[in-house]
C-alpha positions as CSV (number, residue, x, y, z in Angstrom):
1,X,3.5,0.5,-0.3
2,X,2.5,-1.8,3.0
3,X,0.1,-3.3,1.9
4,X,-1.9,-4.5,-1.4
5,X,-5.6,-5.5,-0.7
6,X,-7.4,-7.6,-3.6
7,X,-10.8,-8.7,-4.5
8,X,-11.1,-12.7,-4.2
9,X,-13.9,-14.5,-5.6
10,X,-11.9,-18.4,-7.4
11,X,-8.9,-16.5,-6.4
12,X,-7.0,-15.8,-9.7
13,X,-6.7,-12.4,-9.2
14,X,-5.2,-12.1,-6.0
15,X,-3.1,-15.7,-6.8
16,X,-1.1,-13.2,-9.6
17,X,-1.1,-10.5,-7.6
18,X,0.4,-12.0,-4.7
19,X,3.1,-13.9,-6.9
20,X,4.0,-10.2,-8.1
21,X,3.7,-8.2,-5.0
22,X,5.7,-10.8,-3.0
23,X,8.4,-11.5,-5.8
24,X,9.3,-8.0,-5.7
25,X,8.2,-7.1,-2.5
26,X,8.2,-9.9,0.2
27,X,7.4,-7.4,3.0
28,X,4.4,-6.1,1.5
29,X,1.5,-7.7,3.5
30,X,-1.2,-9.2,0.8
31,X,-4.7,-9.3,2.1
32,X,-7.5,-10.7,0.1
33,X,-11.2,-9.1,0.6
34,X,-14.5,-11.0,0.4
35,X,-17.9,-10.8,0.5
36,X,-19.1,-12.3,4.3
37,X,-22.2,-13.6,2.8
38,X,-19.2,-16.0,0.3
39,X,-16.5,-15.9,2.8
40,X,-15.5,-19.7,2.1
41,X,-12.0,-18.5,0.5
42,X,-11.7,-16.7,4.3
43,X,-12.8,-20.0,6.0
44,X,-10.4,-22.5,4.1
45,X,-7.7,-20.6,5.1
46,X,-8.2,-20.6,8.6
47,X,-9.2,-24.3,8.1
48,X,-6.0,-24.4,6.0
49,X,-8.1,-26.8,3.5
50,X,-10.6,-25.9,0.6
51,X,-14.0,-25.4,1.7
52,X,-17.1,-24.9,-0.4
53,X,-19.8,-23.1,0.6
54,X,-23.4,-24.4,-0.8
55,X,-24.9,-21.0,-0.6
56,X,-23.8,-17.3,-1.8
57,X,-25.6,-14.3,-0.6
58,X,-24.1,-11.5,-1.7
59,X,-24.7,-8.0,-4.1
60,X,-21.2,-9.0,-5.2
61,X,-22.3,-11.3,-8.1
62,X,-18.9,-11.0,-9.3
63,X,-17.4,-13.2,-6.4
64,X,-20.3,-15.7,-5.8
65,X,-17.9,-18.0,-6.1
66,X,-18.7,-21.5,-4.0
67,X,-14.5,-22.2,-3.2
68,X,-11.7,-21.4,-4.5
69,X,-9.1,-22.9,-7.4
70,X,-7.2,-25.6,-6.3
71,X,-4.1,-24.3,-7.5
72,X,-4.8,-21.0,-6.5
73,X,-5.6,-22.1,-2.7
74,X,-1.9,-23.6,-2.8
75,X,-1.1,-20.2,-3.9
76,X,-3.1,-17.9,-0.9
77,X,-1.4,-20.4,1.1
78,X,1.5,-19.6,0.6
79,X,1.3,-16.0,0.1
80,X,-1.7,-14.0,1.3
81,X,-1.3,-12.8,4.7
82,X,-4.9,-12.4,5.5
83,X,-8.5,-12.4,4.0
84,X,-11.3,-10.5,5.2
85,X,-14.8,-10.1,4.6
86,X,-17.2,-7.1,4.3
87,X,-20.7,-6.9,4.6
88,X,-23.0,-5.6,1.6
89,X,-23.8,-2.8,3.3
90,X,-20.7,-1.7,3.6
91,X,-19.7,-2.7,-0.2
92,X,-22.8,-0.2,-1.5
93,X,-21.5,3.0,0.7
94,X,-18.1,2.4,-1.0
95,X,-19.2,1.9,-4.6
96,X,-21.2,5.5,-3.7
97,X,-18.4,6.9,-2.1
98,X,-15.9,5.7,-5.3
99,X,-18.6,7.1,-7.7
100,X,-19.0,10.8,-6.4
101,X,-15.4,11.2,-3.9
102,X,-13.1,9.4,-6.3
103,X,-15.4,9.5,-9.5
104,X,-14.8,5.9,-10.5
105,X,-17.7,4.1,-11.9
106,X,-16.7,0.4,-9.6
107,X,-19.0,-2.4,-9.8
108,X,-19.7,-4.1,-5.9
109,X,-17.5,-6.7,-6.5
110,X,-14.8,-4.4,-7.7
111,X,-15.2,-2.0,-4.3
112,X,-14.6,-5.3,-1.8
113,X,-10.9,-4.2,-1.2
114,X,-11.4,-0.3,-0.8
115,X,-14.7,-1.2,1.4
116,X,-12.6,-3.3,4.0
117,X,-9.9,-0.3,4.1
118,X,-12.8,2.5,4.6
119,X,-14.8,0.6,7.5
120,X,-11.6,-0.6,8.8
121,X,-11.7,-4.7,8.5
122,X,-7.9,-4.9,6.8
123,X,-6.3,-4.3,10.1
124,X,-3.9,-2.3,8.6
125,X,-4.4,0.9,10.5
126,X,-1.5,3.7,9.5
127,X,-0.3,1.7,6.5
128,X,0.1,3.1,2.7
129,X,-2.2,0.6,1.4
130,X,-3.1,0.1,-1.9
131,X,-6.4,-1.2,-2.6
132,X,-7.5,-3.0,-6.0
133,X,-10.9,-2.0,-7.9
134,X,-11.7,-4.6,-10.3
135,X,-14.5,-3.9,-12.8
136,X,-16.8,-1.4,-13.6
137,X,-19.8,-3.9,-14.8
138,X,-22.7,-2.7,-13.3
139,X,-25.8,-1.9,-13.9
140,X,-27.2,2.0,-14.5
141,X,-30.4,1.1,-12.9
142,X,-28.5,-0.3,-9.7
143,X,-25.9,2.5,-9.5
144,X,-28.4,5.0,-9.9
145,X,-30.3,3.2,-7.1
146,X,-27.3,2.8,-4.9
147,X,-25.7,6.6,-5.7
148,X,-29.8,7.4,-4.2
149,X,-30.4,5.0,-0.8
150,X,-27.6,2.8,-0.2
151,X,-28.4,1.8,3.3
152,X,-25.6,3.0,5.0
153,X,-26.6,6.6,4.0
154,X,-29.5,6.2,6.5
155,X,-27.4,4.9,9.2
156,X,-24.4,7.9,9.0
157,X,-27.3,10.0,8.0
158,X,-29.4,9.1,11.4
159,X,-25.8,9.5,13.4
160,X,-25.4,13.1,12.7
């Protein structure tokens, strides 16, 4: 492994796993994966201070977070080599193409890491990566609806 990409929401998750990856691994580049409509974890650190964002738009209820932990921003400071952020768009296609390519059931919080691999935002081009899909919460109603017209099947669908 090159690389581990994580989910990051209050930033527990990628805090524990960046502790472990790097403990055992220091040359493994950790890269946490956002939302862009709740990219504050993103912003603070490039700002290299919290930041709180007053407004989440996102599909990705599980990381409408506002900013992240204190001590876990001392953590992702320290640590994480990079976060990213993917659009919603892009986090439907992959909770489809998880669902009936990998046949995992992951909810659109849960897909954040494997989306920014797919579309190509990790910047980790011709590394063995391993992306992290955390949860499997969602609604049959919006999986069904999302397995039908998630918008980027129009757009690749258009393109051929």
């Amino acid at each position: 492994v090159e690389a581990v990409l994580v989910p990051v929401g209050g930033g527990g998750l990628i805090s524990g796993i960046a502790t472990a990856v790097k403990g055992l691994l220091p040359n493994v580049t950790v890269v946490g994966v956002e939302p862009a409509g709740g990219a504050d974890a993103q912003e603070s650190l490039k700002e290299g201070r919290l930041v709180t964002w007053d407004h989440i738009d996102t599909i990705a209820d599980g990381l409408r977070t506002s900013r992240l932990g204190e001590l876990n921003f001392v953590t992702i400071r320290e640590l994480v080599d990079d976060i990213v952020t993917v659009s919603d768009g892009e986090i439907l296609r992959t909770v489809q193409i998880l669902a009936t390519h990998g046949k995992l059931i992951a909810e659109p919080s849960g897909a954040v890491a494997t989306a920014a691999v797919l579309f190509g935002h990790s910047g980790l081009r011709h590394k063995r990566a391993v992306s992290v899909i955390s949860g499997g919460n969602i609604e049959p109603a919006r999986l069904t609806a999302c397995l039908r017209s998630s918008p980027l099947v129009a757009e690749s669908a258009a393109a051929r």
